[in-house]
N, C-alpha and C positions, 0 to 999 in steps of 0.2 A: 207576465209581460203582455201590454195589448199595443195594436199598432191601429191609428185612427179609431179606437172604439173597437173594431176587431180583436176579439182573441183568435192568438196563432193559432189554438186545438180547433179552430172551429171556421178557421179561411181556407178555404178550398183550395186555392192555388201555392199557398204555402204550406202545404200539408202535400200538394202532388210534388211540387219541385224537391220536398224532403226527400219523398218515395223515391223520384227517379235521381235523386242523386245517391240513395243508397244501389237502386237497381242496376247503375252505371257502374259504381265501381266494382259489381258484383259480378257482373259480364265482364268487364276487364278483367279480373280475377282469371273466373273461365276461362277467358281465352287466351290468356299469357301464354300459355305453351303453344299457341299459334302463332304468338308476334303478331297480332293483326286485335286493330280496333271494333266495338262494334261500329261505330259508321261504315269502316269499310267491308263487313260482314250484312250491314242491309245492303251495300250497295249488289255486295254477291244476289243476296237474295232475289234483289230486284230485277236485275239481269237473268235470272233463273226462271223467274215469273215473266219472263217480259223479253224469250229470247228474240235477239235481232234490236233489239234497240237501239236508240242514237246516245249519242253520249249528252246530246243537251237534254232527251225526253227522260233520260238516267238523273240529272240535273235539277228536272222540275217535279221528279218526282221524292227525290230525296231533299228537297226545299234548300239547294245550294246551289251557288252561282259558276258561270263555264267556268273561270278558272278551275273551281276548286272541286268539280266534275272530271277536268281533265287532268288533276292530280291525283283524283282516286282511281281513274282507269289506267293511267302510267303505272301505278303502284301496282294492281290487281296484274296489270301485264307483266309488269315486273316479276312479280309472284311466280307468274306462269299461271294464273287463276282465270285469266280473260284473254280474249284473242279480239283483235276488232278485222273485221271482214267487207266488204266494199257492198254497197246498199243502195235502194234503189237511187237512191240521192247519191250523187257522184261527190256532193259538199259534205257529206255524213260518213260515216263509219258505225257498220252494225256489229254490236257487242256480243261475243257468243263465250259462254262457260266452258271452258278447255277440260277435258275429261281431268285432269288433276285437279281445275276450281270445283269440278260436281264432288269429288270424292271426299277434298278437305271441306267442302260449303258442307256436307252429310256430317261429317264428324263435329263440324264447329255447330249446327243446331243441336245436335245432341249435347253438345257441351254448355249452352243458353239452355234448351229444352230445361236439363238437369238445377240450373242456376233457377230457372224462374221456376219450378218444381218446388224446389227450398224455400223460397220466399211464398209461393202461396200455401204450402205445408200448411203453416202458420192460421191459416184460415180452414174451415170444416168445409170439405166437394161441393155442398148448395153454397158457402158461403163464395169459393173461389168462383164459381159458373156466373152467380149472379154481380159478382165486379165484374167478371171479365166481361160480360153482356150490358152494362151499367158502364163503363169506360167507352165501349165499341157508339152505342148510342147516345154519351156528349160527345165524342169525337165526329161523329158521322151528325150529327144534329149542325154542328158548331159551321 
């Protein structure tokens, strides 16, 4: 099957979306015994990388909008996984990892770690090193 003269085996971008719709539901997998998505597991991460942050710079940096930034810190606080703390900006709230979000954020990489482990298996160590450096530089070019 070709789409405009493209064959699928050979379009870049519908060969990546294949990839990360398998990678997706493969993390979901993983983390089921969390009850937590990966979106709101980067969002961990991100706050982990980035303690003290606003909940909007949390927003722009996970490419979603205030609402749906301040759905994912309700939820994390919910958890008990984030605490927000009062920041130099009196209009902001600084995002801080609750010692429960560092311990479960440890276990839930290991649990991704393990998931994307399995999928690059798949590939020989020069083969995985070189996508994964081969991703990083169209991403970072882009």
């Amino acid at each position: 099957m070709t789409t405009r003269g493209i064959e699928l085996e050979q379009s870049l971008g519908f060969q990546l979306k294949l990839l990360q719709v398998e990678a997706d539901a493969r993390a979901r997998e993983a983390l089921s015994p969390f009850d937590i998505t990966p979106a709101r597991v980067s969002a961990l991460m991100m706050i982990k990388s980035n303690p003290g942050c606003t909940q909007t710079a949390l927003g722009d940096a996970l490419s979603v909008n205030r609402a749906s930034a301040m759905k994912i810190v309700n939820y994390l606080e919910g958890r008990g996984f984030v605490e927000r703390q009062t920041s130099a900006d009196p209009r902001a709230n600084a995002l801080q990892l609750t010692d429960s979000g560092r311990t479960e954020l440890d276990a839930m990489t290991r649990a991704l770690h393990t998931c994307d482990q399995e999928t690059l298996d798949r590939l020989s160590a020069s083969e995985a090193e070189i996508l994964l450096r081969l991703i990083h530089k169209l991403r970072t070019a882009a």
